[in-house]
C-alpha positions, 0 to 999 in steps of 0.5 A: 110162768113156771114149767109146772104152772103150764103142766097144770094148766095144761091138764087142767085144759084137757079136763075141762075139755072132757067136761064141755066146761067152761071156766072164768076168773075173779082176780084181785091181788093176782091182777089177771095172772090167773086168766093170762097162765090159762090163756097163754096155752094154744086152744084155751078158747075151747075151755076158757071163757073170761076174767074179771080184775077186780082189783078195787073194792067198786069193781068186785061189787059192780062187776062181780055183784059183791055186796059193799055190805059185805067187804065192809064188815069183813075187809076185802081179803077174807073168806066171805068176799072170795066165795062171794066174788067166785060166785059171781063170776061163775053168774055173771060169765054164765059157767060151770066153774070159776076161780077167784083171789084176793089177797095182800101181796105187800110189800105194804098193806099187811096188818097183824091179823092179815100180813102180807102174803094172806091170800084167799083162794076161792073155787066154784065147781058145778053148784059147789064153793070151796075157799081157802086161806094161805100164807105165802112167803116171799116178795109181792111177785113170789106171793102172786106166783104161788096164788096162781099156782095153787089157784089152778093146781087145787082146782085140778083136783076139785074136778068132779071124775068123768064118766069112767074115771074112777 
């Protein structure tokens, strides 16, 4: 993990901290690299409650609740399944906020409407579900990387003030 993937993750700790909120993740094309940059902090219990790899399309429906409906009308890398998939994992885990990834990160795999490097991103805070599409360039690491990265750093910014921020 890069220094600025552990600066994030590490404010990102705190917040939830100040919050009382714990967060869990849905992983598929990042593989579990998401719960392992938040785990690899000291005291990340305080704030970190599970993941689920889901990397096949049975586990994002048995342990995330995905319906099969569903990813076969819009393949497992598309926006349904990540809103789906952040959902259940903020369910199933029982907290306030969750992040989910699925994507291609190649070097095979792609197709024209979905190249290597498309990543869903999904976000669930408090009630709320974001998702997002990107583009990442590079090989297979470099596209998990940058997923990782995004994933953590846009959820920093979704965080809801505290009481006394403005």
């Amino acid at each position: 993990m890069d220094s600025d993937t552990r600066d994030t993750t590490a404010a990102l700790g705190t917040a939830l901290q100040q919050r009382g909120w714990m967060l869990a993740t849905a992983e598929s094309c990042t593989g579990g690299l998401i719960a392992a940059a938040c785990t690899d902090l000291a005291g990340s219990s305080n704030w970190f409650e599970r993941g689920f790899v889901t990397y096949s399309n049975a586990a994002k429906t048995e342990l995330l609740g995905v319906p099969a409906e569903l990813i076969t009308a819009h393949g497992a890398v598309s926006e349904p399944v990540v809103r789906a998939m952040v959902c259940g994992a903020a369910q199933r885990a029982g907290v306030q906020v969750a992040v989910a990834s699925t994507g291609i990160a190649g070097p095979g795999g792609g197709s024209a409407t979905k190249p290597v490097g498309t990543v869903w991103l999904g976000w669930y805070v408090a009630g709320q579900v974001f998702a997002r599409c990107h583009q990442f360039a590079g090989e297979r690491s470099a596209v998990r990387q940058q997923a990782v990265a995004q994933v953590l750093a846009q959820l920093l910014e979704l965080l809801p003030p505290t009481e006394g921020q403005a």
